[in-house]
C-alpha positions as CSV (number, residue, x, y, z in Angstrom):
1,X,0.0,0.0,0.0
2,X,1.9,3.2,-1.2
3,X,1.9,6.5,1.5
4,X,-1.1,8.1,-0.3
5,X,-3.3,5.1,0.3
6,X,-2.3,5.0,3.6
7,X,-3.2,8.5,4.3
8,X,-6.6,8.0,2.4
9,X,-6.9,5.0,4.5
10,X,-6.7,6.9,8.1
11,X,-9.1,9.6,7.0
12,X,-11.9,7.8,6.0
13,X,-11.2,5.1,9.4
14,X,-13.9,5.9,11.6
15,X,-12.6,4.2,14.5
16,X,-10.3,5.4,17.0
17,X,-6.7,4.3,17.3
18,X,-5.8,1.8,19.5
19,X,-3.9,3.3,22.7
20,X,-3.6,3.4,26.6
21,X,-6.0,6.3,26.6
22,X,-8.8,5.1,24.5
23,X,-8.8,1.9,26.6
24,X,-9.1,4.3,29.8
25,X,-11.3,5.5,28.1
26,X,-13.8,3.0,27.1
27,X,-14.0,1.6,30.8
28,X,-15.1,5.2,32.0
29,X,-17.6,5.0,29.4
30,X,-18.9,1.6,30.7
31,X,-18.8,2.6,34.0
32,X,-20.8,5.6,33.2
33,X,-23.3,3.4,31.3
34,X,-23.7,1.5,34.0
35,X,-24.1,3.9,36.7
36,X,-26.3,6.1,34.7
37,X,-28.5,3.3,33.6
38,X,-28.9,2.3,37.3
39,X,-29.7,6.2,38.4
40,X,-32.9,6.1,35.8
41,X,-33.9,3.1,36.3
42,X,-33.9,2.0,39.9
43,X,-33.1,5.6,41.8
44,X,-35.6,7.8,39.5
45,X,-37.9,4.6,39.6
46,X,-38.7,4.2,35.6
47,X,-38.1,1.0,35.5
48,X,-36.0,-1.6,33.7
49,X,-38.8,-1.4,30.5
50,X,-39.3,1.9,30.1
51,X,-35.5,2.7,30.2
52,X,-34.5,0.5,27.4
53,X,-37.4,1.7,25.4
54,X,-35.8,5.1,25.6
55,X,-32.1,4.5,25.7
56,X,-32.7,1.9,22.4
57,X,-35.0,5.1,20.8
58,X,-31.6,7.0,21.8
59,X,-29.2,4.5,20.4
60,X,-30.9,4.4,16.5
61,X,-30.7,8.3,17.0
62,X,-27.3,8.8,17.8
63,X,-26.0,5.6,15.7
64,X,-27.2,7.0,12.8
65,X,-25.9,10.2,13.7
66,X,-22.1,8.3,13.9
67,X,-22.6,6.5,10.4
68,X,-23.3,9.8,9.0
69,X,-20.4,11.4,9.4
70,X,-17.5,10.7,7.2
71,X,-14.7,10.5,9.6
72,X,-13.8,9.9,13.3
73,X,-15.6,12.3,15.6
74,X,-14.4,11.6,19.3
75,X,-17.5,13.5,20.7
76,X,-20.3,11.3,18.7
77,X,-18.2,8.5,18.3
78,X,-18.0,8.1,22.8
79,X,-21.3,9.4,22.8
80,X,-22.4,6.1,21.2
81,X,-20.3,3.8,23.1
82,X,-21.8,5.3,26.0
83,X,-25.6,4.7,25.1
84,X,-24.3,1.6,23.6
85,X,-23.2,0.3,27.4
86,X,-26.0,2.1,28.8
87,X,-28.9,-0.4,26.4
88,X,-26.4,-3.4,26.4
89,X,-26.5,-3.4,30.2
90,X,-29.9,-3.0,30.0
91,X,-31.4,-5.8,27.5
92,X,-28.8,-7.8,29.9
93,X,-31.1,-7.0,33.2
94,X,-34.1,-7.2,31.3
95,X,-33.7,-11.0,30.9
96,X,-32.4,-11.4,34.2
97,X,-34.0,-9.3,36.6
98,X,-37.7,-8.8,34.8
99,X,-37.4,-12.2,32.7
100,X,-35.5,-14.2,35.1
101,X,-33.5,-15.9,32.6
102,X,-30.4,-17.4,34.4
103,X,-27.3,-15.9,34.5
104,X,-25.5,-18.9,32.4
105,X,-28.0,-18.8,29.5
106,X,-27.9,-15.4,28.5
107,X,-24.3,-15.9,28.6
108,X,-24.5,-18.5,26.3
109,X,-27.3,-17.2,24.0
110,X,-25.1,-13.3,24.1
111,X,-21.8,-15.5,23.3
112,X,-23.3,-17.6,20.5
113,X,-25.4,-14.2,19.3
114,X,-21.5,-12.6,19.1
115,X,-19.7,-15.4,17.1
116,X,-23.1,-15.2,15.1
117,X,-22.3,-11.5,14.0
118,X,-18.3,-11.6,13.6
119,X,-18.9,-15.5,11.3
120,X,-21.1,-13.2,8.9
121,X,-18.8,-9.9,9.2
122,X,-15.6,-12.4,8.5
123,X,-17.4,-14.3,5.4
124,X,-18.9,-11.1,3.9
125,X,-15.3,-8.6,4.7
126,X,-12.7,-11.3,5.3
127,X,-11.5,-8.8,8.4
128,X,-12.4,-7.9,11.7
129,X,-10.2,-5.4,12.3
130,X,-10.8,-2.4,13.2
131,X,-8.2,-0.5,11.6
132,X,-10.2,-1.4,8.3
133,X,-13.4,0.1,9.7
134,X,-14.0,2.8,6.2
135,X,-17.1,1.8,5.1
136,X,-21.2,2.2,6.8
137,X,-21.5,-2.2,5.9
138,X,-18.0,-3.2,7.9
139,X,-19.2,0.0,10.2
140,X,-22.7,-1.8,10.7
141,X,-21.0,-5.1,11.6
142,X,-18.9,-2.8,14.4
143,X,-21.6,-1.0,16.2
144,X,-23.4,-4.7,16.1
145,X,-20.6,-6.0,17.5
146,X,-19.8,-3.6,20.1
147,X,-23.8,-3.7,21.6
148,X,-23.6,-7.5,21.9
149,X,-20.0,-7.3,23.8
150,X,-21.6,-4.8,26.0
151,X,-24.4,-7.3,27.2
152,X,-22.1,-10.3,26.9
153,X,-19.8,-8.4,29.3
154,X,-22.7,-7.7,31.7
155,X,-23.9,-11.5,31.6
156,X,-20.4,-12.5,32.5
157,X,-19.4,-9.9,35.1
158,X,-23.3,-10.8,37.0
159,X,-22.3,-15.0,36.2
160,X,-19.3,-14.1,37.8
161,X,-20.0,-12.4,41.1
162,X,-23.1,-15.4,41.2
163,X,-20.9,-18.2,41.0
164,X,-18.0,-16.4,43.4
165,X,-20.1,-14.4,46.0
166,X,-17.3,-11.7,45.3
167,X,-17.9,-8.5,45.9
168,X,-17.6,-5.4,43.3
169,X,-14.2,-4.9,44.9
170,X,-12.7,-8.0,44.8
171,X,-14.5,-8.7,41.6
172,X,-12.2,-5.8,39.5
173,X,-9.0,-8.0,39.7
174,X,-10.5,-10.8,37.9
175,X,-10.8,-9.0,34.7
176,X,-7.4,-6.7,35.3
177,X,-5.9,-9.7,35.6
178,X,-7.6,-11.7,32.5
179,X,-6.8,-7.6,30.6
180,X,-3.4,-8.5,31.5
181,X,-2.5,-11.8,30.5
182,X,-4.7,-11.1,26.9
183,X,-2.0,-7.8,26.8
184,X,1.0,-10.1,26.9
185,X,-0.1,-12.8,24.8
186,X,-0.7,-10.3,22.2
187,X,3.1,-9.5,23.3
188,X,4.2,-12.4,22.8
189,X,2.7,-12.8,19.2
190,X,-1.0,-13.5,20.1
191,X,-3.1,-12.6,17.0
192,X,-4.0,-8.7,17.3
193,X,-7.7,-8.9,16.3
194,X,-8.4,-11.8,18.5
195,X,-6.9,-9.9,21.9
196,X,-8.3,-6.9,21.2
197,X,-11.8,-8.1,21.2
198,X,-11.0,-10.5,24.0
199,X,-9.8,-7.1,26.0
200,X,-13.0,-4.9,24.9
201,X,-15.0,-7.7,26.3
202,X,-13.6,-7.7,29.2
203,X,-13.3,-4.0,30.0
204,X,-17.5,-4.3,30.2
205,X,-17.6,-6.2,33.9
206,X,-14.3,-4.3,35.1
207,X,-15.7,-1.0,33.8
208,X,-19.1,-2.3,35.7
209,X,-17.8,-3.5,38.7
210,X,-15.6,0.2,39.3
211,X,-18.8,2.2,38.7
């Protein structure tokens, strides 16, 4: 790929780069999601329900909003990973809390729904990066992606604090420590793609667990 291409590759990304800050980043996002969506829902009394039927009226609002631009825009594109944690969380305590799905199954059923959406973005883009995020189809797939991560990562994080008893506080390490060992496999030569969405998993019950 010559220089130019390059260049016209990184304007049209619409994806942030990978670095230390953005992963601070994202966790403060999820733990904003999470403590937000808790403050509407339980402290101003609205309800599980009604708060995902506004936050997923929210989320087609400000994801097409995102899609519409034609480059990376750190104020919108947060601003969606933030109402993307906030409804994730949510469809996540729907089935438990109002549904009482258990804990296990929805991890299952979000983890199968996942490898669902990255089989088809894989067969139809032959990448999951995203470095090669340029176009609204492969952007589609992301956003997809991210929402189901988001309520996998709650599924797990809840599973987990189940199955341990742990509390919030002791809870954190798990997943700094899981963070950690994914950051120096991919050290060690782990494939990129692969740790990276391990990590971003993973950064929803730590992000959770802080807030």
């Amino acid at each position: 790929m010559t220089e130019q291409k390059v260049r016209l590759s990184q304007a049209l990304r619409k994806v942030h780069e990978i670095t230390v800050w953005c992963w601070i980043i994202k966790i403060l996002c999820t733990t904003v999601g999470e403590t937000f969506a808790d403050w509407i829902s339980i402290t101003l009394g609205l309800g599980l329900i009604p708060t995902a039927l506004i936050f997923s009226a929210v989320l087609v609002i400000v994801t097409i909003w995102q899609m519409a631009l034609a480059r990376y825009v750190p104020l919108v594109y947060w601003l969606t990973v933030v109402v993307l944690s906030i409804t994730g969380t949510l469809y996540t305590d729907i089935l438990t809390d109002h549904l009482g799905v258990p804990l296990a199954l929805s991890t299952a059923a979000f983890a199968i729904l996942l490898a669902i959406v990255f089989g088809v973005w894989f067969a139809r883009e032959r990448t999951l990066s995203i470095h090669s995020i340029t176009m609204p189809v492969r952007e589609l797939f992301y956003w997809t992606a991210v929402l189901v991560t988001f309520a996998l990562g709650t599924a797990v994080g809840d599973w987990t604090l189940e199955l341990t008893g742990w509390g919030p506080g002791t809870s954190v390490l798990l997943p700094v420590a899981l963070i950690a060992l994914i950051a120096v496999g991919w050290r060690l030569g782990a494939n990129a793609v692969l740790s990276f969405w391990l990590a971003y998993i993973l950064t929803r019950p730590l992000g959770a667990n802080l807030g």
